[in-house]
C-alpha positions as CSV (number, residue, x, y, z in Angstrom):
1,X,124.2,128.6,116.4
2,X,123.0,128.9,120.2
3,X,125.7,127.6,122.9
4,X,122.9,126.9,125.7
5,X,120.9,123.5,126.1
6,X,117.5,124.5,124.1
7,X,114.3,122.7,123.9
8,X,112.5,123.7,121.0
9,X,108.6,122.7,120.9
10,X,105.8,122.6,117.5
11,X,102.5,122.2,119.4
12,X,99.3,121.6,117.9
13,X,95.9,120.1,119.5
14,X,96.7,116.6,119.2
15,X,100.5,116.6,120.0
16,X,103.7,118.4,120.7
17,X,107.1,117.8,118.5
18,X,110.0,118.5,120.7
19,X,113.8,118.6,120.4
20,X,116.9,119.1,122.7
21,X,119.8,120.5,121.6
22,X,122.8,120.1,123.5
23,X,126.3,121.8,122.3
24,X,128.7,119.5,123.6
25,X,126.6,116.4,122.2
26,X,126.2,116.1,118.4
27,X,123.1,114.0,119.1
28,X,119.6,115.6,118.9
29,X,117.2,114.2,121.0
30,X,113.6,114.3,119.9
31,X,110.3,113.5,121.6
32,X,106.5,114.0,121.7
33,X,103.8,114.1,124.2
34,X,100.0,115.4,124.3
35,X,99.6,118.1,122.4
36,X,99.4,121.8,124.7
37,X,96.5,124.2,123.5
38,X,96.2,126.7,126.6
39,X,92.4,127.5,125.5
40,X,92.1,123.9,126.7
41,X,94.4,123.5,129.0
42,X,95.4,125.2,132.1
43,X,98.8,126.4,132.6
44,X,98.9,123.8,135.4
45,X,97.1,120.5,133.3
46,X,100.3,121.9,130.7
47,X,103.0,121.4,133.1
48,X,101.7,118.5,134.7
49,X,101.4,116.7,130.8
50,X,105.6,118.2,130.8
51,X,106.2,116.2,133.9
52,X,104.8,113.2,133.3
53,X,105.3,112.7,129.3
54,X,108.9,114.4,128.4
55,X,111.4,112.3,129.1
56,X,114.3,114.0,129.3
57,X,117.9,112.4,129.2
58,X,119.0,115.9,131.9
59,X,117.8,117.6,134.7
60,X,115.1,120.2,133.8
61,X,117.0,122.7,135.5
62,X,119.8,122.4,133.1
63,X,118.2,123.3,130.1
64,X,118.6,127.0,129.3
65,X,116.3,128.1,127.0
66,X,112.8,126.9,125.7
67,X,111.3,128.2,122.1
68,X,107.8,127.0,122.1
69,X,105.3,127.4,119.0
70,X,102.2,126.2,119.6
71,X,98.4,126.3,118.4
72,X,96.2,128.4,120.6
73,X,99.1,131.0,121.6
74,X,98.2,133.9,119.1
75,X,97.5,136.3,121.8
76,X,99.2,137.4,124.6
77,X,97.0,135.9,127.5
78,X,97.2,132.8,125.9
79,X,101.1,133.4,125.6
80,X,100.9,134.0,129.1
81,X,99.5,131.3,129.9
82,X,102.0,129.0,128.3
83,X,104.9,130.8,129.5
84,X,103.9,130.4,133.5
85,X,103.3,126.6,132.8
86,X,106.9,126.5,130.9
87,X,108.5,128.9,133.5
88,X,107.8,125.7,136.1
89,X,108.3,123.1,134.0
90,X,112.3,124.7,133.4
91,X,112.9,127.1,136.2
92,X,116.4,127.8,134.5
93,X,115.8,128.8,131.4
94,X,114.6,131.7,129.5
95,X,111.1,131.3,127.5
96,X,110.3,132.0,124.1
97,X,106.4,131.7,123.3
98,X,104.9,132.0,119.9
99,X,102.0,131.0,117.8
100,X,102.1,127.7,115.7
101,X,101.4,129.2,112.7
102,X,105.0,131.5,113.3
103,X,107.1,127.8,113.8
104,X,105.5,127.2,110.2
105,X,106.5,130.3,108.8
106,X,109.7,130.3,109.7
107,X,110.7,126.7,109.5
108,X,108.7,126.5,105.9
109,X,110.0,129.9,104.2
110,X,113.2,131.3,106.1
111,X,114.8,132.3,103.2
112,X,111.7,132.7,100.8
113,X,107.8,134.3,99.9
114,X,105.7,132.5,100.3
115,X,102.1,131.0,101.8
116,X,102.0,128.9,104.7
117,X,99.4,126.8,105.6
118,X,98.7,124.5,108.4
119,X,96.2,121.7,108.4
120,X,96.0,119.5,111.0
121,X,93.2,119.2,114.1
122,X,92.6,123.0,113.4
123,X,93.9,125.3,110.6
124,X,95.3,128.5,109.4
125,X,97.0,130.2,107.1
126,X,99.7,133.0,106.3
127,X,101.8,135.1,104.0
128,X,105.2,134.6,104.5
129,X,108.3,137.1,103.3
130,X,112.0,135.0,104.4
131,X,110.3,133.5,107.4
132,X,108.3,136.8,108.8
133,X,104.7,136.4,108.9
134,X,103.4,139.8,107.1
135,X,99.8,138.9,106.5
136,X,97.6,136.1,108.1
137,X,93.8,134.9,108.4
138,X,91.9,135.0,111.4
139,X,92.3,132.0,113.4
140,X,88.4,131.1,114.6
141,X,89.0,127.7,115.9
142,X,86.4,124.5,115.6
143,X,82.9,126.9,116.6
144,X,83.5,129.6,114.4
145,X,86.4,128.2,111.5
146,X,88.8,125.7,110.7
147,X,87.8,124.9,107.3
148,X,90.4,122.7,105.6
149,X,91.2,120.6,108.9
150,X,90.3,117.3,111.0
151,X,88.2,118.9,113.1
152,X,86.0,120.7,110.6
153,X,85.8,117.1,108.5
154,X,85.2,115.3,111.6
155,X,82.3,118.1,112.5
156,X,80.8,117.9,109.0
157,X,80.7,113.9,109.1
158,X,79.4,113.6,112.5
159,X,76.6,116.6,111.9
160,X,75.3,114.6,108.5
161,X,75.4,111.2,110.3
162,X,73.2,112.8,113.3
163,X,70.9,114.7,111.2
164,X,70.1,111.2,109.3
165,X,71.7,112.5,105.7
166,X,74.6,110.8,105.3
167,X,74.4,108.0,102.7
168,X,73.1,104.6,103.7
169,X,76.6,102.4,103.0
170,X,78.4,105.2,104.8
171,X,76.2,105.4,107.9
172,X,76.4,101.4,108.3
173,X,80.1,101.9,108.4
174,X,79.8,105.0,110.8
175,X,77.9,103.2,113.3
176,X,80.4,100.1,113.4
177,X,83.2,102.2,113.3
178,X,81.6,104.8,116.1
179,X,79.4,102.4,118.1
180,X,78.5,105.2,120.8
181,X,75.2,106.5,121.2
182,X,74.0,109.9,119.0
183,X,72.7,111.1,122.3
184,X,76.4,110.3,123.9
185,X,77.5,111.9,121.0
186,X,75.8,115.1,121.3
187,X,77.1,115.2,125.0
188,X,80.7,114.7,124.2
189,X,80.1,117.6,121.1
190,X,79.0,120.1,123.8
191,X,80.7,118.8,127.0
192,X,83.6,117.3,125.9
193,X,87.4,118.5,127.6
194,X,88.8,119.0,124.3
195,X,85.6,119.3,121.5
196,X,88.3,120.2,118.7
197,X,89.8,116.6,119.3
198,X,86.6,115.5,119.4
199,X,85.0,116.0,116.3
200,X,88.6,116.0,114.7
201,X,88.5,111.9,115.9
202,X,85.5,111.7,113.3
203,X,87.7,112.7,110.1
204,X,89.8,109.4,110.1
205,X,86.7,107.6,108.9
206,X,87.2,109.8,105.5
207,X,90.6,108.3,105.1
208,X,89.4,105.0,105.9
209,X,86.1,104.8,103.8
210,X,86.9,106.3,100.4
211,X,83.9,107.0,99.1
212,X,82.1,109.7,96.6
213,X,80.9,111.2,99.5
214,X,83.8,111.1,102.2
215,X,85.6,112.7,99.3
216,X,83.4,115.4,98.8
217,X,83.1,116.5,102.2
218,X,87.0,116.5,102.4
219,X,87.1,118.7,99.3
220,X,84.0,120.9,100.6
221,X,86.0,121.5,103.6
222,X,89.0,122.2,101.8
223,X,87.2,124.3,99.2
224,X,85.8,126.5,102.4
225,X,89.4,126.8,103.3
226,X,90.6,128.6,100.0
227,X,87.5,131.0,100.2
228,X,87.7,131.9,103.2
229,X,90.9,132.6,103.9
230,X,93.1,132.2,100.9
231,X,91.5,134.4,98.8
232,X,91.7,137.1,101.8
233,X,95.2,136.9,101.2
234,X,96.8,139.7,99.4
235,X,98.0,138.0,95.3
236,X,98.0,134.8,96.8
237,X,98.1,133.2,93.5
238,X,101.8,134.9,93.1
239,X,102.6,132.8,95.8
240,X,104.5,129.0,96.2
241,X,101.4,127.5,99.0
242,X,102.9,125.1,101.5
243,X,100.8,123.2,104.0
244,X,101.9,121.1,107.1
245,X,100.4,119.3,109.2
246,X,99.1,115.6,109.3
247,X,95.6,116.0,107.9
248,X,96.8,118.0,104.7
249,X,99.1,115.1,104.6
250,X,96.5,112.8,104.3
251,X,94.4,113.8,101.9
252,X,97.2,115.4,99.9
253,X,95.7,114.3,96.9
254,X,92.0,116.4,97.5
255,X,94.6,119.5,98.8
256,X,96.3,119.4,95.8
257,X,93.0,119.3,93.7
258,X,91.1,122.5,95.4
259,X,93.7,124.3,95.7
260,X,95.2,124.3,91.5
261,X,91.5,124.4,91.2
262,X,91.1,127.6,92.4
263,X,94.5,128.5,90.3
264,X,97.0,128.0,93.0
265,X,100.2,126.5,93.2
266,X,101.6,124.0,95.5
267,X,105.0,123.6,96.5
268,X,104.9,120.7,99.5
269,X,102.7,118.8,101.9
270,X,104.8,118.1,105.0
271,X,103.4,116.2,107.7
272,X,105.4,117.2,110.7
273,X,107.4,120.7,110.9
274,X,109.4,120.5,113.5
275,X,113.0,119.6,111.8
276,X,112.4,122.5,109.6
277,X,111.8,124.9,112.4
278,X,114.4,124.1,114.4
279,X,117.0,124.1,111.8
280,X,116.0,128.1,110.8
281,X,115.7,129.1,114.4
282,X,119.3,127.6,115.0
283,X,120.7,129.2,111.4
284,X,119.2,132.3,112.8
285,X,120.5,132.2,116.4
């Protein structure tokens, strides 16, 4: 185990898991503010959301090293990105940045084979050997992908209600639920900050309103998920499929379905990561 101070991070869209580690404490301290996508947020909005939400019980300058995974930080400029927001966030310490789907993978299977899965305001998915990612899908985001998440459910939900074919009940308890305009809707699709966040604000009403067809577009979603990406995956019936994240979590039952459906086999649903992650990057370091 490391002997500096370390903050380790699990960012998605929607939030950021944190926690400190400090050697001469046997306390862990954990925490969570916004969550820090750097293809929606500038390196400055990022460290300006550090400053104002973590609430640290040190000095900033006293912790030594950060280990951040986090949605959106698959490639380098977008690494980059993150690193000059966390370089002045914690001028002290040396910075570790890596995609979300690599906290999963090696948090999830550190000592194992297997898929990872995450499934939460966006998706994605992996093929894991003892915690190394050695094949993964392409990672589209809400435009172009993200079957199998909140963002795509919310997207499918919103699109039927606006195009005037979601079912009568259901659109009665869409508009009381979403009282905004469809023309202030539209807006917010195309000119909102954070779109993914958006549309993924939509999916709840499947969780709340279980219907035949909230439930179908759930599974539909979930189903687009396994084709699209699972079955890409190299014998990934030989594998034990994990998924984390909250939206996997809540519709567990539908994620369970699709994917022994389509002969699979899952080990877990785990909500939030970040205890598993930082207990194989400490058993590791």
């Amino acid at each position: 185990m490391t002997s500096k101070i370390t903050l380790i991070a699990d960012s998605g869209s929607s939030k950021t898991d944190w926690k400190l580690f400090i050697p001469d404490e046997a306390k862990v301290y954990e925490f969570r503010t916004k969550g820090l996508n750097p293809y929606y947020l500038s390196a400055e909005s990022i460290y300006l959301t550090i400053e104002d939400e973590l609430e640290l019980p040190i000095s900033e300058k006293k912790i030594e090293g950060v280990i951040f995974f986090g949605a959106g930080c698959s490639t380098e400029s977008k690494r980059k990105d993150m690193k000059t927001a966390l370089i002045a966030a914690f001028p002290n310490a040396e910075i570790d940045v890596k995609s979300d789907i690599e906290g999963a993978a090696l948090g999830i299977c550190p000592d194992k084979d297997g898929i990872v899965c995450i499934s939460g305001t966006g998706s994605n998915a992996c093929v894991v050997h003892r915690g190394k990612i050695v094949e993964r899908a392409p990672s589209l985001g809400i435009w172009l992908g993200d079957e199998g998440s909140a963002g795509h459910i919310g997207k499918q939900l919103l699109s039927d209600y606006l195009a005037g074919i979601m079912p009568p009940n259901e659109t009665q308890l869409f508009q009381k639920k979403y009282p905004e305009s469809k023309e202030g809707m539209l807006d917010n699709v195309y000119r909102h900050k954070f779109p993914n966040k958006y549309l993924a604000s939509f999916a709840v009403f499947a969780s709340e309103n279980v219907t035949n067809y909230t439930q179908q577009v759930v599974k539909q979603s979930y189903q687009l998920f396994v084709e699209k990406y699972l079955l890409r995956l190299p014998a990934w019936k030989n594998y034990p499929v994990f998924f984390v994240g909250k939206t996997a979590s809540v519709f567990s039952d539908i994620v369970r379905e699709v994917i022994v459906g389509f002969g699979g086999n899952l080990a877990d649903i785990i909500e939030t990561p970040i205890h598993f992650i930082a207990k194989s990057y400490y058993k590791q370091n």
